[in-house]
C-alpha positions as CSV (number, residue, x, y, z in Angstrom):
1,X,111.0,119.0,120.3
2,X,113.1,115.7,120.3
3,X,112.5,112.0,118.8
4,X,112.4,109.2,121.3
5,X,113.4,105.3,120.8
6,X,110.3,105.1,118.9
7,X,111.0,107.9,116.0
8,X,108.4,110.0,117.6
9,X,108.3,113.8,118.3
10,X,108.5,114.4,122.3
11,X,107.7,118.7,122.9
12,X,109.1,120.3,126.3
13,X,111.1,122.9,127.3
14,X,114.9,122.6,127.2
15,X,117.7,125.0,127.4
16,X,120.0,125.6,124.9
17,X,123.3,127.7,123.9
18,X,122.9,130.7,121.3
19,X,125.6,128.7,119.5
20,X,122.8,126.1,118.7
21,X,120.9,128.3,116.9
22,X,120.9,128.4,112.9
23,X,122.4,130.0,110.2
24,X,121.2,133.6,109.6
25,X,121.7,137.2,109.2
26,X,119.7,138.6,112.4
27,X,119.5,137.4,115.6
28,X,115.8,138.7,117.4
29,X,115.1,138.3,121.2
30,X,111.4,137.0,120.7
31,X,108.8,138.2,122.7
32,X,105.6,136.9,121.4
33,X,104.5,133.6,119.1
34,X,101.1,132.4,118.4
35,X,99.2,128.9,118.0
36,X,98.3,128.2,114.1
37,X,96.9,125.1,112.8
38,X,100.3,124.2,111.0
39,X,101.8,124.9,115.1
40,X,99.4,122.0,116.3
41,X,100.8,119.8,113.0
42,X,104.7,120.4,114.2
43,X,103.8,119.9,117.4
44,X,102.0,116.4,117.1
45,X,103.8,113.1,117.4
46,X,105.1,112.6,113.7
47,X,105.7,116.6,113.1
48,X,102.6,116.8,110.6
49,X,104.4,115.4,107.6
50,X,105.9,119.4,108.2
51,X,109.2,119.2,110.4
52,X,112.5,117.5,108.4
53,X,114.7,117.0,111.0
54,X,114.7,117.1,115.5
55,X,115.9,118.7,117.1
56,X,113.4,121.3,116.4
57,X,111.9,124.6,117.6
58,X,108.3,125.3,116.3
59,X,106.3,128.5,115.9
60,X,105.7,129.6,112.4
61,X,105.6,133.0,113.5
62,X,106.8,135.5,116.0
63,X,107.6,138.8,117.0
64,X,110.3,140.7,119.0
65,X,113.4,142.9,119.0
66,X,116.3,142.8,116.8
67,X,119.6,141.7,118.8
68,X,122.3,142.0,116.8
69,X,122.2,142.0,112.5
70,X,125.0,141.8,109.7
71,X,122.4,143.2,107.6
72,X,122.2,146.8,107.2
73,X,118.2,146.8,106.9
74,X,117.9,146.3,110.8
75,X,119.6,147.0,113.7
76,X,119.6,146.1,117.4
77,X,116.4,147.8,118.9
78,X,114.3,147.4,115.9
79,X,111.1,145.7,116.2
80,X,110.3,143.2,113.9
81,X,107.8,140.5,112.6
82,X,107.9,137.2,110.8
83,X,105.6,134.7,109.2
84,X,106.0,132.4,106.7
85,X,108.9,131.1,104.9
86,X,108.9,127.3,106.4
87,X,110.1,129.1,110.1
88,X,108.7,126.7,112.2
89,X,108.3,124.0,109.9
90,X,111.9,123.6,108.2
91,X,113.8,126.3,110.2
92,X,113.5,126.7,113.8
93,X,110.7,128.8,114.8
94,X,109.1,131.5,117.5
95,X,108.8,128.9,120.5
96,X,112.1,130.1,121.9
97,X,113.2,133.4,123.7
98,X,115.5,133.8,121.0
99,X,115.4,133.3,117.0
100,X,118.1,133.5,114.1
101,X,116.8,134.5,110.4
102,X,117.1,135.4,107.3
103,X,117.2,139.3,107.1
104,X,115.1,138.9,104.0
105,X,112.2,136.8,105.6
106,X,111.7,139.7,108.3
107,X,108.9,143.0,108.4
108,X,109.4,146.0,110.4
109,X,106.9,146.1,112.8
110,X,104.6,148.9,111.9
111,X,104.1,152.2,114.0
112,X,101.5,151.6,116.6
113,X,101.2,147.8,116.9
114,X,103.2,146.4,119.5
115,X,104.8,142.6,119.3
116,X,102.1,141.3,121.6
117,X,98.9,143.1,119.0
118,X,101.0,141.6,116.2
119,X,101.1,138.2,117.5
120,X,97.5,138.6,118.3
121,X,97.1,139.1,114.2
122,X,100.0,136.7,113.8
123,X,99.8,134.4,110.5
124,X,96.3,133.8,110.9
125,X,95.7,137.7,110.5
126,X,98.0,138.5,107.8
127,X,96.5,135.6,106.0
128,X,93.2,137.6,106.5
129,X,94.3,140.6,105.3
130,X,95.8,139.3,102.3
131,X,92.4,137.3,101.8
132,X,90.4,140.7,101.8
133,X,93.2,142.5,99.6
134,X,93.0,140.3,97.2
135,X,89.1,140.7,97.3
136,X,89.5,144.2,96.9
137,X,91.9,144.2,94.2
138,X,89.2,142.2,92.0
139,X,86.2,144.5,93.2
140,X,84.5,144.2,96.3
141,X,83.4,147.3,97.8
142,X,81.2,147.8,100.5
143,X,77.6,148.1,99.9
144,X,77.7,145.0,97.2
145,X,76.1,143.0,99.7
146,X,77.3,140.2,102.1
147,X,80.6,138.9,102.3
148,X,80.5,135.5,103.3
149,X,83.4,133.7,105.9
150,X,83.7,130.4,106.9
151,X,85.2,129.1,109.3
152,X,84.4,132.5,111.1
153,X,85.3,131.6,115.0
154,X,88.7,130.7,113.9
155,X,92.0,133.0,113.8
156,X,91.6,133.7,110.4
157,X,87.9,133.9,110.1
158,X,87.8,135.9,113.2
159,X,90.3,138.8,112.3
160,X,88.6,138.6,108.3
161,X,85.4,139.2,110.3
162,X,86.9,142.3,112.3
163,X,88.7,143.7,109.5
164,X,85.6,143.4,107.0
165,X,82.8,144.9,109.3
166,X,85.2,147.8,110.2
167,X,85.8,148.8,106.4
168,X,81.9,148.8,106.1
169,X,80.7,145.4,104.6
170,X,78.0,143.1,105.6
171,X,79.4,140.1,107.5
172,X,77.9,136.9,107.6
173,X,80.0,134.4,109.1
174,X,79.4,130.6,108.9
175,X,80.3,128.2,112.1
176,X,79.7,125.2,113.7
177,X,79.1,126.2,117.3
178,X,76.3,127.8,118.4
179,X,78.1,129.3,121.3
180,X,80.2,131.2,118.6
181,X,77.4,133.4,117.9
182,X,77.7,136.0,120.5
183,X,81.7,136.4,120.1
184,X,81.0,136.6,115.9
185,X,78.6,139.2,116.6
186,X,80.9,141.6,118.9
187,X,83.4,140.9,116.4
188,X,81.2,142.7,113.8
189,X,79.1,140.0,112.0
190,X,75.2,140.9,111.0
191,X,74.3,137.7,110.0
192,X,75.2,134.0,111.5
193,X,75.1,130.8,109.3
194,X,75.1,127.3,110.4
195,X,77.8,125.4,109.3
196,X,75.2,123.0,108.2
197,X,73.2,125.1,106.2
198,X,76.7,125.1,103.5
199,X,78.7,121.7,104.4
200,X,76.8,119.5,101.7
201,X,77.4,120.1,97.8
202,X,74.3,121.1,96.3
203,X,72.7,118.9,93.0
204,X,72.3,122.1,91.6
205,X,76.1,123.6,90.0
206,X,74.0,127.6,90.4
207,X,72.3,128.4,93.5
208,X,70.7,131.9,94.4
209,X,73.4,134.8,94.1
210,X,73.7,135.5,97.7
211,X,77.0,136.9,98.3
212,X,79.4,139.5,97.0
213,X,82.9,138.2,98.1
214,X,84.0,135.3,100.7
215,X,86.9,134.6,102.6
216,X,87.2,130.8,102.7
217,X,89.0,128.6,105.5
218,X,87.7,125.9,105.0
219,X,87.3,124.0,101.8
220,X,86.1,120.9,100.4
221,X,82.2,120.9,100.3
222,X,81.6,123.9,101.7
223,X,83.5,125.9,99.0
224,X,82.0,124.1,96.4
225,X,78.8,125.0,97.8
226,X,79.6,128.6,98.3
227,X,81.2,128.9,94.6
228,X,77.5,128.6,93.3
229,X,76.1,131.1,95.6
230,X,78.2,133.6,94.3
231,X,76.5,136.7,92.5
232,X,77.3,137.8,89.1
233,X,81.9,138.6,89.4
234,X,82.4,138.1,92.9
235,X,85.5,136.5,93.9
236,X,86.4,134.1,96.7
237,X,89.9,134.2,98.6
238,X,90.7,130.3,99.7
239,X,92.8,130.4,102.4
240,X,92.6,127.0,104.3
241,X,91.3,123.7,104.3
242,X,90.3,122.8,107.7
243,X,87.3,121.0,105.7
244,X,89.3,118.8,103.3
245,X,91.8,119.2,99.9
246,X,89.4,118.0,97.6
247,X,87.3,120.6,95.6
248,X,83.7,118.3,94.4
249,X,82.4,121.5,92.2
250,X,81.8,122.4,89.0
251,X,83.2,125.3,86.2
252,X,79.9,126.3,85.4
253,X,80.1,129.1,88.2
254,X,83.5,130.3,87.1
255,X,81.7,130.3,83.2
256,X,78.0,131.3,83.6
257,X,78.8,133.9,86.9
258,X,82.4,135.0,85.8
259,X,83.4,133.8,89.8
260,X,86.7,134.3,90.3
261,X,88.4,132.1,92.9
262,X,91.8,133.2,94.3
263,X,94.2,131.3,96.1
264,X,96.0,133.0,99.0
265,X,99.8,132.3,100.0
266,X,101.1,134.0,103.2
267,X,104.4,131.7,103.0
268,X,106.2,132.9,100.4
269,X,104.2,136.2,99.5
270,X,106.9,139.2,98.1
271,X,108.0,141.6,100.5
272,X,106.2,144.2,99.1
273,X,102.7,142.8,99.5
274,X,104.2,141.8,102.9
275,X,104.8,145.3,104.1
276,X,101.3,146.6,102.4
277,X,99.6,144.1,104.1
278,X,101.0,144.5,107.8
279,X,100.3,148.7,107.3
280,X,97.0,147.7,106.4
281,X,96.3,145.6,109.2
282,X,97.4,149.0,111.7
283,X,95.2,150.8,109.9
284,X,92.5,148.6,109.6
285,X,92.3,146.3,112.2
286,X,90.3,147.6,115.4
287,X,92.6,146.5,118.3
288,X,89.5,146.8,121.0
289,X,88.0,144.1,118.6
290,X,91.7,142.5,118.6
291,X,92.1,142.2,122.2
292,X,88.3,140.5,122.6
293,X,89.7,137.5,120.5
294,X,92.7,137.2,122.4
295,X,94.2,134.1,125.0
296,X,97.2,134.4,126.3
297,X,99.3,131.0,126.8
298,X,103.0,130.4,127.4
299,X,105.1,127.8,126.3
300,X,104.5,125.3,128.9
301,X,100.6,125.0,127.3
302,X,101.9,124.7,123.8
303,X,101.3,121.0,123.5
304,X,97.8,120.8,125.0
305,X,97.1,124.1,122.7
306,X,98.5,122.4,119.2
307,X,96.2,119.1,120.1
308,X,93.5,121.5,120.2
309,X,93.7,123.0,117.3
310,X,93.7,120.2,115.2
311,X,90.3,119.1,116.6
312,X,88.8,122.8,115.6
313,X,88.6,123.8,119.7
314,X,91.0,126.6,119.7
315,X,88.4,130.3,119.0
316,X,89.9,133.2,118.3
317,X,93.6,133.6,118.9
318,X,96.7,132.4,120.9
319,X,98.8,134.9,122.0
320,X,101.9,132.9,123.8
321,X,104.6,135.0,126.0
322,X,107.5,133.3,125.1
323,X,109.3,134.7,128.6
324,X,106.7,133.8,131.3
């Protein structure tokens, strides 16, 4: 992407010298990148308040094949993954054929998923995964009773959805387009919820307990709705915002219902949890239900693709060949 006369972002493709790319300890030969909602913010006119400086290569995430390294972690032939740490925003990203990291911002690819399945998952997935670890970790276990997700058609909402109905729990996902139903359904959700059944705050801080755990993408009113649906020490893992910043609830669920909300970071999450969530994801994860959400793109739709996302008309997930 480049700035014309007027200051504002232009995106098409250009070639460039390996000598142009940045600073970093491992050079990958990408193969596959994916279309996020913070993509369609880099890609738009002023950059999304996200990108510092043009030139500039988008894609917060990607996945390919280790080129060359002077780190001793990976070496050429190794397959590899990345999301997070500002790639794509402040560093240049996964909408290139080629990338140069940080060694330490990098995952081995597990066994078993190839780059185009993990760019299928991509941030939106691993986001998920975190989202229904971190449910886990304070409790949830299947046969509690519904686990709610918002924003279900979406990339995170639609591998959540996957992920939960394979491990065993209830799935009732929330969306605001009928024609979602079906896909939600094959995915693995029993139970469909209109979006306008939740997208109004409620005069009343303590509804019916109605679900054991959530995985939230959207924010705003509808979280402060769901918060007071909760039953008696379930937790909710916020993940997005795609319905606004501001939070118009209440602490009485937190202090009469013991509610626990958790907030979950994929950008700067320790390698650790990093590596625990990607082996969970090839154990977890069933890739016929993977390969059902799936569109592939290549780099010559990315701009009609990041306008799309931003208006909530991108289902399921982007999976863009970098080398068609």
């Amino acid at each position: 992407m480049e700035q014309n006369d007027e200051g504002l972002a232009e995106a098409g493709i250009r070639e460039i010298g390996e000598d142009q790319l940045p600073e970093g300890d491992v050079t990958v030969a990408v193969e596959y990148s994916t279309v996020n909602y913070k993509d369609g913010l880099c890609l738009s006119a002023k950059g999304g308040g996200l990108v510092r400086a043009y030139p500039h290569v988008p894609g917060i995430d990607f996945a390919g094949t280790v080129e060359s390294s002077r780190d001793d972690r990976y070496k050429p032939g190794d397959k590899v993954v990345l999301t997070g740490w500002r790639v794509g925003e402040v560093h240049w990203g996964g909408y290139a054929q080629k990338a140069r990291v940080k060694a330490d911002w990098l995952v081995p690819l597990p066994e078993g998923l190839s780059p185009a399945q993990a760019m299928a998952v991509g941030t939106a997935g691993f986001t998920s995964m975190l989202a229904v670890m971190a449910l886990e970790d304070h409790g949830l276990k299947p046969g509690q009773g519904p686990v709610l997700v918002t924003g279900a058609a979406g990339g995170v909402g639609s591998v959540a959805t996957a992920i939960l109905a394979n491990l065993g729990y209830e799935v009732a996902g929330v969306t605001g387009r009928p024609g979602s139903a079906d896909y939600l359904k094959s995915l693995g959700a029993t139970q469909i919820v209109a979006r306008e059944e939740l997208n109004e705050t409620s005069k009343r801080p303590l509804e019916k307990e109605t679900w054991a755990g959530c995985v939230d993408a959207v924010g705003g009113e509808m979280l402060a709705r769901v918060l007071g649906q909760m039953k008696y020490g379930a937790s909710v893992s916020a993940v997005g915002l795609a319905g606004g910043a501001a939070l118009p609830a209440t602490v009485i669920p937190f202090l009469l219902r013991g509610v626990n909300l958790l907030g979950i970071d994929s950008v700067m999450q320790p390698y650790d949890n990093r590596l625990r969530a990607w082996q969970r994801i090839a154990s977890d994860l069933p890739m016929d239900k993977l390969e059902a959400m799936v569109r592939p793109a290549t780099l010559s739709d990315l701009p009609q693709l990041g306008a799309d996302i931003l208006k909530g008309q991108v289902q399921g997930r982007v999976v863009v060949d970098v080398n068609a």
